[in-house]
N, C-alpha and C positions, 0 to 999 in steps of 0.2 A: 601272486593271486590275492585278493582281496580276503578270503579266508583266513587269511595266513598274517594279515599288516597285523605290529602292535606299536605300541608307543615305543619312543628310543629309552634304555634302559637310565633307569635315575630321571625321567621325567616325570613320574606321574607317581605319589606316594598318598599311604589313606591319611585319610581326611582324623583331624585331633579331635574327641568326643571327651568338649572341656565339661566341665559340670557333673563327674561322673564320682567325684571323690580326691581325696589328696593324692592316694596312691595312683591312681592313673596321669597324676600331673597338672590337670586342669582342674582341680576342686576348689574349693571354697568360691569366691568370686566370680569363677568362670571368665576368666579375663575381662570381667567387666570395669574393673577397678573397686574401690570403696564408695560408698556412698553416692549423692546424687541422683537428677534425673535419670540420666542414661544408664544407671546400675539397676532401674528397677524394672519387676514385673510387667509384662505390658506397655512398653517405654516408648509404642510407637506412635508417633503425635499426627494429628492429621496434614496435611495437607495447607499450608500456608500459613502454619502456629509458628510463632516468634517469640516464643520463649516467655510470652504473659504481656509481652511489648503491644499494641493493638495494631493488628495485623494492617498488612498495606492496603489491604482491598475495601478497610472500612473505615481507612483516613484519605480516601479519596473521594473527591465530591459528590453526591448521591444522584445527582438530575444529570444525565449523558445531553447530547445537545438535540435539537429538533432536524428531520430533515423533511422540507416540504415537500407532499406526495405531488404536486404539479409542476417540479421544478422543470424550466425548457433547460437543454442542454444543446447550445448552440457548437456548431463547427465554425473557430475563427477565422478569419483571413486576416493578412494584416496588408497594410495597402502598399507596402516595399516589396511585395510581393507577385503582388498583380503589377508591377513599375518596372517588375524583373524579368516576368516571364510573358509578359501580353503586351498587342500594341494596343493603342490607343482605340477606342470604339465604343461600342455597346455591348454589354452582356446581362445576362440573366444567370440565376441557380443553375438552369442547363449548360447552360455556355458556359459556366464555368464546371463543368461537373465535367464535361464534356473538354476539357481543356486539362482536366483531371489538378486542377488547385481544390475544388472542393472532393473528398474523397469518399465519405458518409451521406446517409443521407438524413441526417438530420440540419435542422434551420441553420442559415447560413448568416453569421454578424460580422459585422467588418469597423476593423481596429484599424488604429490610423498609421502604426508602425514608423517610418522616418518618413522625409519629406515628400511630394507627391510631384511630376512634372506635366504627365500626361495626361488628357484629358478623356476621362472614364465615364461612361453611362449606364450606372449599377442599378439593378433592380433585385434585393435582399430582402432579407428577413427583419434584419434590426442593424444598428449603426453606432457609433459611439458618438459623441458629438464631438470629438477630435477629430473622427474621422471624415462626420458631414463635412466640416470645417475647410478640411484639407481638401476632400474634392470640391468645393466651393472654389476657392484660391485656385487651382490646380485648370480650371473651368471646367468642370466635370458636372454633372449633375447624379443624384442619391434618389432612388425612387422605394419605400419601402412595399413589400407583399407582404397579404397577411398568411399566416402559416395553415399547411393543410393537414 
């Protein structure tokens, strides 16, 4: 019965009350040793103290870096991709979304990734110019939309 549980005997012994005098065992010191920081009153240091060393947090540079509140965040394609999984034709943001390469719905850019064979009629968001490039070569033509 749970009334009844106790520890298994010789596990659990009271606790040493150093600091109380010689005669009880733990006096003078209190096992703190002699002298020193850690021997004194109040010995507890905050939170990121280095021992008088100038803490990490204010030998690192003071300006963190900028992040622009308008940044676009494009979903990429890479065009070894569309090489892999599409035939050749026309597509749009839909038609690819809908062919499930693009999976987000944010603006769609397209990366040139390895070489191109087939000839693609993209209408994107934005492009690399490796990747105009390629479907150039490729005889594709790049149509950009602007973003809604």
């Amino acid at each position: 019965m749970l009334h009844e549980l106790k520890p298994a005997p010789g596990s659990t012994r009271p606790r040493k009350r150093v600091a109380r005098g010689n005669s009880a065992g733990g006096g003078t010191t209190g096992g703190r040793g002699t002298k020193g920081q850690q021997s004194r009153v109040g010995k507890g240091r905050k939170f990121g103290f280095e021992g008088g060393q100038t803490p990490l947090i204010r030998r690192q540079p003071k300006m963190g870096g900028f992040t622009r509140p308008r940044r676009v965040h494009y979903e990429i394609i890479n065009l070894d991709v569309l090489e892999e999984k599409l035939s050749a034709g026309s597509y749009d943001v839909a038609a690819l979304r809908a062919a499930r390469i693009v999976r987000t719905s944010r603006p769609v850019k397209l990366l040139k990734g390895t070489s191109l064979t087939k000839a693609f009629t993209l209408a994107v968001h934005a492009a690399t110019s490796g990747a105009k490039e390629a479907l150039k070569q490729a005889g594709g033509k790049l149509q950009i939309v602007k973003r809604t």
